[in-house]
C-alpha positions in Angstrom: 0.0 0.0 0.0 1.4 3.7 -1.0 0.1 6.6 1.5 -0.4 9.5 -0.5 -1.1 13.1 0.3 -3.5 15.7 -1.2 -6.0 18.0 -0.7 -9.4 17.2 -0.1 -13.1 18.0 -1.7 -12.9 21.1 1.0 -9.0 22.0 0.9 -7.5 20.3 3.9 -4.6 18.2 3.7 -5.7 14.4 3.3 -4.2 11.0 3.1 -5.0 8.3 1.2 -4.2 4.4 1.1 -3.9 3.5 -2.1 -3.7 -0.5 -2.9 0.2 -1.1 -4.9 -2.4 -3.0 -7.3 -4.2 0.9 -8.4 -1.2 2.7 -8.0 0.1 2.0 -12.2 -3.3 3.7 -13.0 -1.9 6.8 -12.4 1.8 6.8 -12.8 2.8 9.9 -14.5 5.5 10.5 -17.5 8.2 11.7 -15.4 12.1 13.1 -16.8 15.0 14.5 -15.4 15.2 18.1 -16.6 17.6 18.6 -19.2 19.8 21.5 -20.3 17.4 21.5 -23.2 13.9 21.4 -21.4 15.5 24.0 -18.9 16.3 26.0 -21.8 13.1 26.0 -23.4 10.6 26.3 -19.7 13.0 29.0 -18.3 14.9 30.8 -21.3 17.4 33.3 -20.0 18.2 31.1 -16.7 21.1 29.1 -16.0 19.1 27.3 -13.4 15.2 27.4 -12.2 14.5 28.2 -8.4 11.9 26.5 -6.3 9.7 29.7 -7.1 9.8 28.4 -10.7 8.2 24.9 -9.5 4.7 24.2 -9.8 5.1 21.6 -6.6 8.1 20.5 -3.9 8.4 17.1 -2.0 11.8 16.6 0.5 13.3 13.3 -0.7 13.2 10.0 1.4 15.9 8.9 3.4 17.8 5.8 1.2 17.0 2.6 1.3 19.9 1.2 3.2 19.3 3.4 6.0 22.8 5.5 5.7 23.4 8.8 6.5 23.9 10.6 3.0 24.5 14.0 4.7 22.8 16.5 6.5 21.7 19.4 4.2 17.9 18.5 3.1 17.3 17.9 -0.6 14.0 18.5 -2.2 12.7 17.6 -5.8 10.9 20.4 -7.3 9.0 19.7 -10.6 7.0 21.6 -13.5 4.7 19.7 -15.9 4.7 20.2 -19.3 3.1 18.6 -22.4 1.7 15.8 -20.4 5.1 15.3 -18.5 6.5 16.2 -14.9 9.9 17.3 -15.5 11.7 17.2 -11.8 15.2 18.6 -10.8 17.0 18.4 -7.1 18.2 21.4 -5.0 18.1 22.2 -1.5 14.7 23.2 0.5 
């Protein structure tokens, strides 16, 4: 089971068990940004900010359970043409 976040019918934060089974129903297209995407959604910047996101989520802890340092990284992303194109930078 994935629990999932959102907003509800009357715009408070909700969660929601979804069953692993449901979950490929609704797997987005998903790519790294590019120099080339970057180039074409922000023309003129060398890199976007987290104002220039359309959403932000602070990435999970790895797998292994090690200690990958202690600065938080978030993954900030912007759809476009049907696809969410992420990139990581600090929160």
């Amino acid at each position: 089971m994935a629990i999932l976040s959102g907003v509800d019918e009357a715009g408070t934060e909700a969660f929601y068990d979804i069953p692993d089974s449901d979950l490929s129903k609704y797997q987005l297209k998903t790519a790294q940004l590019s120099d080339e995407i970057r180039t074409r959604l922000f023309p003129g910047k060398d890199k976007p900010t987290k104002d220039d996101a359309q959403g932000v989520m602070a990435t999970a802890p790895s797998a292994s359970g090690e200690v990958e340092g202690y600065i938080a990284t978030c993954v900030y992303w912007i759809t476009d043409g049907g696809t969410l194109y992420y990139w990581y930078d600090y929160c």
